[in-house]
C-alpha positions, 0 to 999 in steps of 0.5 A: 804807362807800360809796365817797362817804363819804370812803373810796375804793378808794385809800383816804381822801381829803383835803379841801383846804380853802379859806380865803375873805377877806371885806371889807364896804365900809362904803358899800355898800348891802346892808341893806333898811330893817326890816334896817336899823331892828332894826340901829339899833333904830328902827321902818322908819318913823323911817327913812323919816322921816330920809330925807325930812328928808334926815338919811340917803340909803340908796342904792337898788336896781335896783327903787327898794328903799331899801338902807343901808349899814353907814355908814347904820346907824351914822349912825342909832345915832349920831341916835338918840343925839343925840335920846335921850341928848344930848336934841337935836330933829331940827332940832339934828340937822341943825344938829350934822351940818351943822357937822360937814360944814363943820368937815371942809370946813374941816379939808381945806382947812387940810390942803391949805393946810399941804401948799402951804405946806410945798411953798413952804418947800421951794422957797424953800429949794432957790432959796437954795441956788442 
């Protein structure tokens, strides 16, 4: 046995292993378009198509190259559902998830209005004490 086969003069050498922690930003845009299109399993071209009616914005590299996102990816299955199962054109797309947006706006809004609400509770209750 040579001596970089795992036996050396000493005898065998232990390998340390090292283990190594990946996490994926759900933002990041690491997936190029035809990537991205078999993910979604749609043509590259439907995503280009998205994109101009400003259903999807994949983020873009230093040279201009499209890039999405595991976000991306989800939002185009997502798309795709609404037009193919639930039978919605694109233009009931953009209305669906103009709603959603506004429907999380709105659902912030309460939460802040709830936590000022709780801190004016709060206060009223402390001043009584007084």
């Amino acid at each position: 046995m040579s001596a970089g086969a795992g036996m050396g003069g000493d005898g065998p050498r232990r390998v340390r292993r090292q283990r190594i922690r990946a996490s994926i930003d759900e933002e990041r845009g690491v997936f190029m378009i035809s990537v991205a299109a078999e993910l979604a399993e749609m043509h590259p071209q439907t995503l280009r198509m998205y994109e101009a009616r400003g259903l999807i914005e994949p983020k873009r590299s230093p040279k201009n190259t499209r890039l999405y996102s595991q976000r991306d990816v989800e939002r185009l299955r997502r798309i795709q559902q609404m037009t193919s199962e639930q039978g919605l054109n694109l233009a009931g797309v953009e209305t669906v998830l103009s709603l959603e947006r506004q429907v999380e706006r709105l659902r912030l809004e309460l939460e802040r209005a709830r936590r000022r609400l709780e801190e004016l509770e709060a206060r009223t209750t402390r001043e009584r004490k007084r």
